[in-house]
Backbone as numpy.savetxt, mean C-alpha at the origin, in Angstrom:
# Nx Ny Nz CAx CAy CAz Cx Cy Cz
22.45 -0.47 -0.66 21.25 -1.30 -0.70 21.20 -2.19 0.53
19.89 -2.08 1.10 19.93 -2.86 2.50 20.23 -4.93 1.91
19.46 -5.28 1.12 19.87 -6.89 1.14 20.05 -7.18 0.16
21.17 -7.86 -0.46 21.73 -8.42 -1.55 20.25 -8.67 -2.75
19.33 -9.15 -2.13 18.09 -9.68 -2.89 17.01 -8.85 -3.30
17.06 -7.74 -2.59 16.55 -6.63 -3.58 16.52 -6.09 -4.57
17.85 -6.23 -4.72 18.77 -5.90 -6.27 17.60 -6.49 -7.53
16.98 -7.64 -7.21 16.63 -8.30 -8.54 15.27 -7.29 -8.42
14.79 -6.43 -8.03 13.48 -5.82 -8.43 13.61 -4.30 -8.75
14.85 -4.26 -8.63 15.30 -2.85 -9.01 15.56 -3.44 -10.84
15.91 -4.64 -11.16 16.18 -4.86 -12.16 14.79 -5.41 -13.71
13.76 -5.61 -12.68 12.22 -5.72 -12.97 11.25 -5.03 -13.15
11.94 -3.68 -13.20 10.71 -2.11 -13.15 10.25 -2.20 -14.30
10.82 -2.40 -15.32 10.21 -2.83 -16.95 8.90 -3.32 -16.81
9.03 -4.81 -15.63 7.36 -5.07 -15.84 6.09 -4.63 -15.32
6.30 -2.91 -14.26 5.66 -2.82 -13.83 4.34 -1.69 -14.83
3.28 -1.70 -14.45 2.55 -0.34 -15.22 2.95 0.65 -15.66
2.83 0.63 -16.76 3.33 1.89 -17.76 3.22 3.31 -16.64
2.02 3.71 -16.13 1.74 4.44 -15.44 2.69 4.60 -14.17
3.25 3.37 -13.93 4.56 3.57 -12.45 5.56 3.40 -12.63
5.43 3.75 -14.06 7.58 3.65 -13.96 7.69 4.87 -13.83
9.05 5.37 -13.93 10.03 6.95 -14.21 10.04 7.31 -15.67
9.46 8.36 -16.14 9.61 8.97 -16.80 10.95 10.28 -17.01
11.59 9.95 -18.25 12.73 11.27 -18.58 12.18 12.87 -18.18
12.59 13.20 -16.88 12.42 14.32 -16.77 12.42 15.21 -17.43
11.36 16.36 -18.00 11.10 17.32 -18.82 12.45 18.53 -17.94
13.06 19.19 -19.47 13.37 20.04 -18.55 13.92 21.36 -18.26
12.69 21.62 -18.21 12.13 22.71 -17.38 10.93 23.14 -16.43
10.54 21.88 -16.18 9.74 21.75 -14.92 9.18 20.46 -15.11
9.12 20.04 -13.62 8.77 18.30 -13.08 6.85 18.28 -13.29
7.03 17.15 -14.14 5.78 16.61 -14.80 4.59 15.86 -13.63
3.81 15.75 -13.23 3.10 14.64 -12.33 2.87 13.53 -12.91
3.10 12.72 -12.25 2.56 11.15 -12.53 1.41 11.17 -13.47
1.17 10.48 -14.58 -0.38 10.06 -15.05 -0.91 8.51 -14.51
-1.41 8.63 -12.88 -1.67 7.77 -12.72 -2.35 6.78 -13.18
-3.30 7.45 -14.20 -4.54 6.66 -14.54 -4.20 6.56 -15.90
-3.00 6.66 -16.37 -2.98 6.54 -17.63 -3.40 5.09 -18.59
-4.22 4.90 -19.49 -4.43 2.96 -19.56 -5.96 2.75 -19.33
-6.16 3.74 -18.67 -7.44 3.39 -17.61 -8.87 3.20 -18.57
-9.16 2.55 -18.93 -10.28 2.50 -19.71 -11.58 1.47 -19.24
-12.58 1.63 -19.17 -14.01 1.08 -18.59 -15.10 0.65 -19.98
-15.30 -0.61 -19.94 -15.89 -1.05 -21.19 -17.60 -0.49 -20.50
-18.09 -0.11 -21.28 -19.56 -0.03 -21.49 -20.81 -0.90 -21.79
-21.10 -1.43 -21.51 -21.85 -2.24 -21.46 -23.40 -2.29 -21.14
-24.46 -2.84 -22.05 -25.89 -2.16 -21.94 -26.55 -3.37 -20.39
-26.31 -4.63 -21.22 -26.67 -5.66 -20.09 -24.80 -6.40 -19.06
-25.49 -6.42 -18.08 -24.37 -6.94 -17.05 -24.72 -7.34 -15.72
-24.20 -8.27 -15.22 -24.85 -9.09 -14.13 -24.46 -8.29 -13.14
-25.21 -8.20 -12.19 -25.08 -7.12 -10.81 -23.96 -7.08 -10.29
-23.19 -8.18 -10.25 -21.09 -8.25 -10.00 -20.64 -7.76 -10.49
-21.27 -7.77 -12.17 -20.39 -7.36 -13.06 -20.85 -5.59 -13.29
-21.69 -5.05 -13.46 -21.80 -3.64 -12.94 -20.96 -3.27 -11.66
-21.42 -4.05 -10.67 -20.68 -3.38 -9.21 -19.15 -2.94 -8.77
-18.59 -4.27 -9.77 -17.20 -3.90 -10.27 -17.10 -2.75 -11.19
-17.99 -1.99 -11.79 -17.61 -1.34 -13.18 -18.04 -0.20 -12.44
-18.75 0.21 -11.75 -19.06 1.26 -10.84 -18.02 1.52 -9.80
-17.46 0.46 -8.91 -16.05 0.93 -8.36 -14.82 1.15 -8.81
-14.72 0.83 -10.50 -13.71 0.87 -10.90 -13.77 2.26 -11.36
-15.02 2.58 -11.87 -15.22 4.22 -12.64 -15.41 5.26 -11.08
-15.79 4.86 -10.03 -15.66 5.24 -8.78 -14.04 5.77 -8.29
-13.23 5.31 -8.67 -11.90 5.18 -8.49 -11.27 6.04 -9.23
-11.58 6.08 -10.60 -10.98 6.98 -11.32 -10.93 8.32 -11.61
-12.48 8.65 -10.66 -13.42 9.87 -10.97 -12.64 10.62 -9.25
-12.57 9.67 -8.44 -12.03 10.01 -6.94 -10.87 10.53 -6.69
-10.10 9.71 -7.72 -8.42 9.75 -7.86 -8.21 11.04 -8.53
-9.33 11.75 -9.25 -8.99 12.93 -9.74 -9.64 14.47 -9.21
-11.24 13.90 -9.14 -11.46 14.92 -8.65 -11.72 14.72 -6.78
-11.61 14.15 -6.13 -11.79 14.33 -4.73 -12.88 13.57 -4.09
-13.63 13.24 -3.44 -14.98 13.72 -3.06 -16.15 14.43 -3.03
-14.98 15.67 -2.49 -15.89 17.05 -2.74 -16.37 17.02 -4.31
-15.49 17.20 -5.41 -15.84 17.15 -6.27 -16.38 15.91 -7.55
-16.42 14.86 -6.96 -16.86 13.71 -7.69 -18.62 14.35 -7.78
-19.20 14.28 -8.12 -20.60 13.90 -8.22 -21.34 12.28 -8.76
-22.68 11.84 -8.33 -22.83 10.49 -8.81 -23.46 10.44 -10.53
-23.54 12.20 -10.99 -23.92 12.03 -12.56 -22.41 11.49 -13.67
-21.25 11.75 -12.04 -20.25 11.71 -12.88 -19.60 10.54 -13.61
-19.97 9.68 -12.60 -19.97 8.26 -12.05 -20.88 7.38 -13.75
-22.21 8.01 -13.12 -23.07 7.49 -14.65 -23.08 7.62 -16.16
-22.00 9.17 -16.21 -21.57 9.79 -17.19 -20.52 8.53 -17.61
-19.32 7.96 -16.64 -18.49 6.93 -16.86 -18.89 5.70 -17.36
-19.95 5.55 -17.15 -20.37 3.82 -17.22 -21.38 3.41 -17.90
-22.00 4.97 -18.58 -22.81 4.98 -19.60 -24.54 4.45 -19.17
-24.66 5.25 -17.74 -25.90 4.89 -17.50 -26.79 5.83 -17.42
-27.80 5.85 -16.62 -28.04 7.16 -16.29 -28.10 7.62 -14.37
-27.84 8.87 -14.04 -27.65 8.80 -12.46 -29.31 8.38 -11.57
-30.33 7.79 -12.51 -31.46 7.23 -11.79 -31.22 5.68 -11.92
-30.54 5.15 -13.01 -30.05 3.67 -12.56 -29.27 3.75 -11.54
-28.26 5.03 -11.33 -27.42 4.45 -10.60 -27.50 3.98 -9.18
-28.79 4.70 -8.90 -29.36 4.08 -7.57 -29.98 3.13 -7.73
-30.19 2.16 -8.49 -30.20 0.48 -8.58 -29.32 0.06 -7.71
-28.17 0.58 -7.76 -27.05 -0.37 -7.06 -26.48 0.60 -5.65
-26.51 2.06 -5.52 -25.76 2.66 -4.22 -27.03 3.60 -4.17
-27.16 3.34 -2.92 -27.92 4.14 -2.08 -27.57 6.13 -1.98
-26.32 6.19 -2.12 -26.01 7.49 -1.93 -24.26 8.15 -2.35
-24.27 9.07 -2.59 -22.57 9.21 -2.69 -21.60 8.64 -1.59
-22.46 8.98 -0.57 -21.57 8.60 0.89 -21.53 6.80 0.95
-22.74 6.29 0.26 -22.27 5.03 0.45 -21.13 4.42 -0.63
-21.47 5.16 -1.69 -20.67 4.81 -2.79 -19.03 5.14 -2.26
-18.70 6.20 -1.32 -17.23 6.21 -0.78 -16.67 5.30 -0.05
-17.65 4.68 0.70 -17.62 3.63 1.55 -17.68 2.19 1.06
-17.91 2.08 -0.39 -17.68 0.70 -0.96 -16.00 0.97 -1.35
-15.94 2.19 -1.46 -14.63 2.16 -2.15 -13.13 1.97 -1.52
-13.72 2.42 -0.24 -13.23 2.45 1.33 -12.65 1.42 1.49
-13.81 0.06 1.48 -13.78 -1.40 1.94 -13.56 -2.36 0.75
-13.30 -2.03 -0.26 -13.23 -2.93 -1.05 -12.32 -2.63 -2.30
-11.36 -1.78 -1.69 -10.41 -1.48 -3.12 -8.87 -1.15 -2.93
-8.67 -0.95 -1.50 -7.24 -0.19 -1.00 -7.35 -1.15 0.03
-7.54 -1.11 1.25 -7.11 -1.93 2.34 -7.47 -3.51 2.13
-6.96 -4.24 1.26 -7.88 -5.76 0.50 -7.15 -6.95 1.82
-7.74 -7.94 1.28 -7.23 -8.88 2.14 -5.71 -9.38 0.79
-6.26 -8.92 0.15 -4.70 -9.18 -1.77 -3.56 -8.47 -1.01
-3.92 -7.20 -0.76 -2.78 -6.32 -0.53 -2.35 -7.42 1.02
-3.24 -6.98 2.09 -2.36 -7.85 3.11 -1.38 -9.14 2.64
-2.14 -9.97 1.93 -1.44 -11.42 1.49 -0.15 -10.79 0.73
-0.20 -10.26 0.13 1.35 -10.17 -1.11 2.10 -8.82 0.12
1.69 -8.49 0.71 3.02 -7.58 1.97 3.03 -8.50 2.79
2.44 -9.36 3.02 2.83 -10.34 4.21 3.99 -11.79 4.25
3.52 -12.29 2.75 3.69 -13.53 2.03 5.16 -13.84 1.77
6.00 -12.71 1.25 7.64 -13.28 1.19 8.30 -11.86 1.90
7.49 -11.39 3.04 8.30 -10.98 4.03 8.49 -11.89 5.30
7.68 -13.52 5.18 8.11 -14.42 6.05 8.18 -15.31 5.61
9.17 -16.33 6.98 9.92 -17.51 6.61 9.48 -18.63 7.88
9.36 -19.53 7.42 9.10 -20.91 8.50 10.26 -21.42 8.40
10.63 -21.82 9.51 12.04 -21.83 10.21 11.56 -23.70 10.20
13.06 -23.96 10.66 12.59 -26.03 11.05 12.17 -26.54 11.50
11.85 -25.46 12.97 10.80 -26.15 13.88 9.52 -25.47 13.83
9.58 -25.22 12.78 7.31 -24.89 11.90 6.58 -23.58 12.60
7.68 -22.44 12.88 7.57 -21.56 13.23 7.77 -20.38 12.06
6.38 -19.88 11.70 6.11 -18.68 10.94 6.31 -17.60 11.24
7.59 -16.49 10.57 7.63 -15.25 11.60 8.29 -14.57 10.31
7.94 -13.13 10.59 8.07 -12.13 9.90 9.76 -11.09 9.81
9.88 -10.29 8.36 10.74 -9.42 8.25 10.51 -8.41 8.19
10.18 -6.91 9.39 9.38 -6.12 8.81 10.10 -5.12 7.67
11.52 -4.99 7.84 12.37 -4.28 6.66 11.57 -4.51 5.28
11.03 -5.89 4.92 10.66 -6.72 4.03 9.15 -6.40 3.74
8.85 -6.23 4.79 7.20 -5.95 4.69 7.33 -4.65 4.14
7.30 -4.20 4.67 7.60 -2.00 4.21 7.90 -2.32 2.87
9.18 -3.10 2.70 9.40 -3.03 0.22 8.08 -3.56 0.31
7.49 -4.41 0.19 6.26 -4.96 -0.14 5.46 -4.33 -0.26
5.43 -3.24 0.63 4.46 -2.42 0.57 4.28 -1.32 -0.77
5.77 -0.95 -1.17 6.26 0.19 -2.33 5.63 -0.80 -3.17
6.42 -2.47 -3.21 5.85 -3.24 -4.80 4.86 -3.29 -4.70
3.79 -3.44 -4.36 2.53 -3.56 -4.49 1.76 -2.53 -5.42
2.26 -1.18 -4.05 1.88 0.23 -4.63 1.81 0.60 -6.01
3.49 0.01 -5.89 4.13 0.36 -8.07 3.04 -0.17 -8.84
2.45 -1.27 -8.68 1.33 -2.35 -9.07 0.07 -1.57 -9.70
-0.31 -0.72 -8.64 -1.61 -0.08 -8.72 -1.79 1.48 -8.16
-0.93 2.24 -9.58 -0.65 3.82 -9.12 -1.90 4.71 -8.96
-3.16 4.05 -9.44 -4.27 4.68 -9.90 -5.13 5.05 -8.20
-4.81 3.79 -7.46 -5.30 3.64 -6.25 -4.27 4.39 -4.72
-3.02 4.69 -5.49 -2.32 5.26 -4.64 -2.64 7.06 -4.91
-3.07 7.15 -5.58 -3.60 8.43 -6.08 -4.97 8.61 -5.45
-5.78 7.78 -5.71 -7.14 7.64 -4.58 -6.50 7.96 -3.30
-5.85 7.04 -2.48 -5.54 7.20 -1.24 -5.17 8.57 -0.95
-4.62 9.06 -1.68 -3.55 10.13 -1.36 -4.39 11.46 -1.31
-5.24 11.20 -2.38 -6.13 12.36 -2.91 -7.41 12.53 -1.21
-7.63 11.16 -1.10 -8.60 11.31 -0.06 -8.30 11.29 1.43
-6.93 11.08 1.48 -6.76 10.86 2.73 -6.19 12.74 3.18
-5.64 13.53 2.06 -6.12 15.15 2.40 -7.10 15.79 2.39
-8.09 15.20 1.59 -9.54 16.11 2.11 -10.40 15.13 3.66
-9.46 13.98 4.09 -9.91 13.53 4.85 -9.56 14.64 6.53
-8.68 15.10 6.25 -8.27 16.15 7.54 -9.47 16.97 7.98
-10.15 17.20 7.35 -11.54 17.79 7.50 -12.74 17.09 8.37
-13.03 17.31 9.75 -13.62 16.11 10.76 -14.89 16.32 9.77
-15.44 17.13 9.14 -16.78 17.13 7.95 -16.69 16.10 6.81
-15.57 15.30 6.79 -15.73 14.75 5.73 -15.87 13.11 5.82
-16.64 12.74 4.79 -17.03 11.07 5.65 -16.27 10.37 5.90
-14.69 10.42 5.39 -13.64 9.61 5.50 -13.00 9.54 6.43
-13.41 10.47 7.08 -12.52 11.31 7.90 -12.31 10.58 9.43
-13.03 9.47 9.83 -12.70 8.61 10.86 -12.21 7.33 10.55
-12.14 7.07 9.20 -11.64 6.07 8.17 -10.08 6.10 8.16
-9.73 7.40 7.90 -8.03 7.50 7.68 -7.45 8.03 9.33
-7.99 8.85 9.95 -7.63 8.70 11.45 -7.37 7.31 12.29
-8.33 6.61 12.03 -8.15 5.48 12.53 -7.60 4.45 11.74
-6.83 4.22 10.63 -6.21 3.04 9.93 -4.90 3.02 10.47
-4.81 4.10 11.30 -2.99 4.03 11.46 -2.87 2.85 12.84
-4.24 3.10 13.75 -3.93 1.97 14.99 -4.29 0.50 14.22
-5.35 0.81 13.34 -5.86 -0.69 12.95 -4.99 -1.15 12.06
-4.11 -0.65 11.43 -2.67 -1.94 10.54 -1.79 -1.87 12.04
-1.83 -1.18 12.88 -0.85 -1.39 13.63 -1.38 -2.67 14.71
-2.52 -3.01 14.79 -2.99 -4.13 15.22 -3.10 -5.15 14.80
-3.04 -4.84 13.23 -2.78 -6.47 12.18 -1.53 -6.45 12.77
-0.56 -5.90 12.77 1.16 -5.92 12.96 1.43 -6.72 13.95
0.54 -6.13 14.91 0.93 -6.67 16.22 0.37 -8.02 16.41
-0.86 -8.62 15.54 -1.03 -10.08 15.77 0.17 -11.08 14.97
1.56 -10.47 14.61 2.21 -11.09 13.65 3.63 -11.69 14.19
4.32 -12.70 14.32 5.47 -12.90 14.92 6.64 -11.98 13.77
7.31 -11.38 14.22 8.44 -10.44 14.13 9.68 -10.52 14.45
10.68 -11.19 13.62 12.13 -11.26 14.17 12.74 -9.71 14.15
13.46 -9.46 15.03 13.65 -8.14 15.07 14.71 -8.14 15.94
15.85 -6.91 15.86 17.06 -7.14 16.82 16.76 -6.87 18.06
17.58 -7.36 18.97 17.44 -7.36 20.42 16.88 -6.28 20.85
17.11 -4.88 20.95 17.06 -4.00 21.16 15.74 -3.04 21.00
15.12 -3.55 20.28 13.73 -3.59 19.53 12.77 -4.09 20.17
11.67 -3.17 21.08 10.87 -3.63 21.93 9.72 -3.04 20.92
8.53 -3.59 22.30 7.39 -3.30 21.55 7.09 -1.49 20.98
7.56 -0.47 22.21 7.33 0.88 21.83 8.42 1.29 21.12
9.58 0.80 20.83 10.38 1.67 20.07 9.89 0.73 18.44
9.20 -0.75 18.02 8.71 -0.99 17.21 7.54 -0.51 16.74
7.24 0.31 17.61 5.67 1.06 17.42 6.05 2.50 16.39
7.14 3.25 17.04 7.84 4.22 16.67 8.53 3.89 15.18
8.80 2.82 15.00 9.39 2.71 13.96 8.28 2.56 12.80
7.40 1.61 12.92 6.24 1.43 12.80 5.15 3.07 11.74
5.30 3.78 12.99 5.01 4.76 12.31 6.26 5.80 11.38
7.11 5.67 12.32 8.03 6.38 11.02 7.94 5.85 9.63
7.84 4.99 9.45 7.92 3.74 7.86 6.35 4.00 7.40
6.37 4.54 7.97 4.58 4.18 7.31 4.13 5.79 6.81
4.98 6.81 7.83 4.89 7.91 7.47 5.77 8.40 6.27
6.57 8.05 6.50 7.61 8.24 4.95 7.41 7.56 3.70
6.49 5.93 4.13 6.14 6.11 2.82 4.84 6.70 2.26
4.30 7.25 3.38 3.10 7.96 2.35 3.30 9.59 1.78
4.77 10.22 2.53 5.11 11.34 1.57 6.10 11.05 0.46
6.53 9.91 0.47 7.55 9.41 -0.65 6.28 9.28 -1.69
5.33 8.85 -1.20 4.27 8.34 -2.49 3.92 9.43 -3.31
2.99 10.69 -1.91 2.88 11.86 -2.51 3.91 12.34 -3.21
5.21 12.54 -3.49 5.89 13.05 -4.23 6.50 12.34 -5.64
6.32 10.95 -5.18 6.27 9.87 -6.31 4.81 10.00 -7.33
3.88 10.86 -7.15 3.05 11.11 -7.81 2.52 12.62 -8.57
3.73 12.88 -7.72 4.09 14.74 -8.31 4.88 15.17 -9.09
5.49 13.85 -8.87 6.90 13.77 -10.14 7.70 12.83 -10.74
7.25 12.31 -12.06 6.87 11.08 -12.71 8.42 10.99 -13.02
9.73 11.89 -12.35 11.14 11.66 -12.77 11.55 10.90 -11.18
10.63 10.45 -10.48 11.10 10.00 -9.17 11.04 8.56 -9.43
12.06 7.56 -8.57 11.79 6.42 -8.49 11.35 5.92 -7.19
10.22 5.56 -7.48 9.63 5.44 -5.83 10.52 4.10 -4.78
11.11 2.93 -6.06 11.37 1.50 -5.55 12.55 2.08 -5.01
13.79 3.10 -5.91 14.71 2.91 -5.68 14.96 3.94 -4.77
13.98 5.14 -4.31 13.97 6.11 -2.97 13.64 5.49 -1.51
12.84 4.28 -1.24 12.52 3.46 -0.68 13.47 2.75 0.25
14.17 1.96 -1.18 15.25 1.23 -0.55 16.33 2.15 0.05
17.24 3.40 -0.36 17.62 3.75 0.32 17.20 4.78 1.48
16.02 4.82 1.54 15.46 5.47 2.96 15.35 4.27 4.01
15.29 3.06 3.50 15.70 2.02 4.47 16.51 1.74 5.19
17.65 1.98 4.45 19.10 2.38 4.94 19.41 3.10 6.11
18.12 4.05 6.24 17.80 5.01 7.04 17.37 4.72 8.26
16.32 4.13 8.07 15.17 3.50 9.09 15.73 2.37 9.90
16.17 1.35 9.31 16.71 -0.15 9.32 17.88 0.43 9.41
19.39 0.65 9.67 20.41 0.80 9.65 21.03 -0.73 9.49
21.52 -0.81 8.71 22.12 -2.45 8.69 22.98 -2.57 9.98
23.66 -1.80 10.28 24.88 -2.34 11.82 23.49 -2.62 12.58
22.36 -2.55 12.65 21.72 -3.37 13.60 20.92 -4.05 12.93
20.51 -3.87 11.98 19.27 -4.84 11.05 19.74 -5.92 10.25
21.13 -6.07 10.40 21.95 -7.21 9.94 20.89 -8.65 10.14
20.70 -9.49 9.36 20.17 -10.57 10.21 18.68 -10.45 10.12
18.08 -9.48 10.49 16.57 -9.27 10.40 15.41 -8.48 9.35
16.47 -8.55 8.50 15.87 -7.36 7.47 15.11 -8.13 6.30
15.17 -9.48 6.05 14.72 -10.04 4.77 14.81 -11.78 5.35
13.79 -12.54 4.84 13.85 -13.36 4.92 14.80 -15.14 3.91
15.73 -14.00 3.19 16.55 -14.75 2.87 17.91 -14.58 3.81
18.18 -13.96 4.66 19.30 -13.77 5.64 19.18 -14.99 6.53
18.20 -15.64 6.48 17.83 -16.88 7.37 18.76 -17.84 7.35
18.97 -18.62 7.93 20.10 -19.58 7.79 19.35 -20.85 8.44
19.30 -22.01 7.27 18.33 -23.07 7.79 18.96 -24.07 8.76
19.84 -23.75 9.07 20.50 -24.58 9.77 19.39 -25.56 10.94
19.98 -26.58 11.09 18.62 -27.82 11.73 18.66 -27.18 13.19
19.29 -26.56 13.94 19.46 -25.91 15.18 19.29 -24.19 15.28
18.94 -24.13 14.20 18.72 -22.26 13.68 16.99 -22.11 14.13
16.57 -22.04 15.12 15.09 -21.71 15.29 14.89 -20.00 15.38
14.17 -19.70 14.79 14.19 -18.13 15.07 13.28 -17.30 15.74
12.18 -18.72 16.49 11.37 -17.59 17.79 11.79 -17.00 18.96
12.69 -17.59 19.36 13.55 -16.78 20.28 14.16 -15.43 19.98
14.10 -15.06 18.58 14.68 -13.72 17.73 12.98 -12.98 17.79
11.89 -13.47 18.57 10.77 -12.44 17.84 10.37 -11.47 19.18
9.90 -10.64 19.05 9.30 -9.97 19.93 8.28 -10.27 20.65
7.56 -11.03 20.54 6.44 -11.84 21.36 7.64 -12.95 22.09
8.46 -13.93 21.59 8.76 -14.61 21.86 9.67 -13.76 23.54
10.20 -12.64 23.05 11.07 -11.94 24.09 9.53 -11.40 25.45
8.95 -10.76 24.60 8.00 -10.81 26.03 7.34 -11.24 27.02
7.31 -12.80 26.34 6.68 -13.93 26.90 7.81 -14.40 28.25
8.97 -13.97 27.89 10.07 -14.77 28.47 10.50 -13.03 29.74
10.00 -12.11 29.39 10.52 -11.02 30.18 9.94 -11.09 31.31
């Protein structure tokens, strides 16, 4: 295990969604995830335009996560929410826009940024905010565990997104530079050795492994996604060098312990 303090969330899977824990492998062949298992949408005749708009992306989500794009239709949508598909253009203009609310307002949140960002950093004594990215990456799995229904969306759409025909399809091409540009507005303690392009590289390795760890964490409900994670970290992060930079409890508050001189901006500024 990369940091002593991980341990306590390997010990917390109990509280996560029925739908994201590990299931007892069947056996004689590996079961898929029921992501959406739970998933239920109240019906409702009157509802305030928020309160539909939410109930339309939520039945949007569930209908996506299973059948695709290609195959969602918007009767399917109305079939969910108990309307009819001529109300449903009260509120979305078109299927394509309806992908595009779902796009912007359900997977890439400003929630998700805050809780991967939030206790992967530490303010040091002299009021300097800076990041763990070892720390950020788990953050990223807990979150996920959080909301399997939407990691199933992603996953589902970001393969029919390979298709330059499909509307998503400059959506998921391009998210890999644009988190890598949130990244880069972020102070980063990181070992010496660790510049900006071999953090770029790493960057994408972590980001690529966890989105086939996910896919297979959703193919086979006997996988543990938290505890495949952490030791692929092991991997990525090697502790003989990530000693020190991997979590923001390794910090040492000491009144002379400043840790911008440990960040990567701080090293470039000075190169």
């Amino acid at each position: 295990m990369s940091v002593a303090a991980w341990n306590r969330f390997l010990q917390e899977q109990d509280n996560w969604p029925a739908a994201s824990r590990v299931n007892s492998p069947t056996p004689y062949a590996v079961q898929a995830r029921n992501a959406l298992a739970g998933k239920t949408f109240e019906k409702k005749k009157r509802m305030s335009q928020e309160e539909r708009h939410l109930q339309i992306l939520q039945a949007a989500v569930k209908i996506l996560a299973t059948k695709g794009f290609w195959g969602m239709s918007l009767q399917d949508i109305a079939d969910e929410i108990g309307i009819t598909e001529a109300a449903l253009y009260h509120y979305i203009s078109s299927k394509d826009d309806l992908l595009n609310m779902v796009l912007s307002e359900c997977y890439d949140t400003p929630d998700a940024d805050e809780y991967n960002a939030v206790t992967a950093g530490v303010t040091d004594n002299d009021g300097h905010r800076v990041y763990f990215y070892p720390r950020y990456c788990l953050n990223i799995a807990l979150y996920n565990l959080q909301r399997p229904e939407l990691v199933q969306l992603y996953s589902v759409l970001n393969g029919e997104a390979l298709s330059p025909m499909h509307p998503a399809h400059s959506f998921f091409i391009g998210r890999h530079m644009r988190n890598w540009e949130m990244i880069g507005s972020m102070n980063w303690v990181l070992p010496p050795d660790v510049d900006e392009e071999r953090f770029y590289d790493l960057y994408t390795l972590a980001m690529s492994a966890m989105d086939g760890l996910q896919y297979r964490w959703l193919g086979d409900d006997s996988l543990n996604l938290l505890e495949e994670w952490i030791s692929i970290s092991d991997i990525i992060f090697p502790p003989s060098e990530w000693a020190g930079y991997t979590d923001p409890s390794e910090y040492d508050p000491a009144p002379d312990h400043c840790l911008l001189p440990m960040t990567l901006s701080a090293r470039q500024q000075t190169a």
